[in-house]
C-alpha positions as CSV (number, residue, x, y, z in Angstrom):
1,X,0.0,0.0,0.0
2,X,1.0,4.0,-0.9
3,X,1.0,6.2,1.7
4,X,-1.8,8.2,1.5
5,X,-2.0,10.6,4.8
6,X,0.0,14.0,4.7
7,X,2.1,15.8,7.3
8,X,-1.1,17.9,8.7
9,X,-3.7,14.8,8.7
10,X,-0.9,12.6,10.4
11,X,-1.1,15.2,13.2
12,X,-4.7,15.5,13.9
13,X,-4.6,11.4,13.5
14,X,-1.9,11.6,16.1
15,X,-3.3,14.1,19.0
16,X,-7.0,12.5,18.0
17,X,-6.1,8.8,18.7
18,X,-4.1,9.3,21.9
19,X,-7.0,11.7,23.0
20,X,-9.3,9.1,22.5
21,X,-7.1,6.8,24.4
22,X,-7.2,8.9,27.3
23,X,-10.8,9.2,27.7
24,X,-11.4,5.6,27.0
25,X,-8.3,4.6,30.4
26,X,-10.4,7.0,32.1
27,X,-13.7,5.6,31.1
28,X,-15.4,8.9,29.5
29,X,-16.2,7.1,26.5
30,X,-17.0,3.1,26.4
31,X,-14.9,0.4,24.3
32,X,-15.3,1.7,20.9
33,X,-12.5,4.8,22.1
34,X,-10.5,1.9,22.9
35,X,-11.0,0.8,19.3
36,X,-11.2,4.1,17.5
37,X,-8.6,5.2,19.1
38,X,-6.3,2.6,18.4
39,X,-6.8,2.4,14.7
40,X,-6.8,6.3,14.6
41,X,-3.2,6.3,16.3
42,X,-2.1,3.7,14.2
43,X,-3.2,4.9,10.6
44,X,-1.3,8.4,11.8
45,X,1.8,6.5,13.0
46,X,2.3,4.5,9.5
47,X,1.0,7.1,7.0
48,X,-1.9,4.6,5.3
49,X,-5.9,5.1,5.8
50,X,-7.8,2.1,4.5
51,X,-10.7,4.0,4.3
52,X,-9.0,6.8,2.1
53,X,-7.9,3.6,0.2
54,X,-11.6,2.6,-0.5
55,X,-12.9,5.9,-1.3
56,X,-9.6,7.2,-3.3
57,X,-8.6,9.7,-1.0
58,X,-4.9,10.9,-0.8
59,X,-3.8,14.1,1.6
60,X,0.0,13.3,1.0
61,X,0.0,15.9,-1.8
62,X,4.1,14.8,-2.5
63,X,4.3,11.2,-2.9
64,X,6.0,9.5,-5.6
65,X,4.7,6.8,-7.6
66,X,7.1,4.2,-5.7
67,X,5.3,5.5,-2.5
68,X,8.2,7.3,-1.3
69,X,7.7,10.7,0.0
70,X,9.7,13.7,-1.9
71,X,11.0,16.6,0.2
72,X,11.6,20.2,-1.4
């Protein structure tokens, strides 16, 4: 799979997922933060959405066509 999350998105995937974390160790929210939040975390930690996949989605506006990630 391409990486398909940018720089920004990876962030908010980041700060979301370990929010959701929180609240779910501190039981605010019930077992689906535990879930959310871990997919969430992970999808920001390795760069690839499967749901962007599906839908055709891509916020990594500099990736190469071998998936690697060109810096100006």
């Amino acid at each position: 799979m391409h990486r398909n999350v940018g720089e920004t998105d990876q962030v908010v995937r980041l700060m979301a997922g370990t929010l959701l974390l929180t609240l779910a160790a501190t039981d605010q929210v019930g077992t689906w933060g535990w879930v959310a939040g871990l997919l969430t975390l992970l999808s920001g930690t390795v760069g690839i959405c499967a749901a962007y996949s599906l839908l055709g989605l891509n916020t990594c506006p500099n990736e190469g066509k071998d998936g690697s990630i060109s810096k100006p």
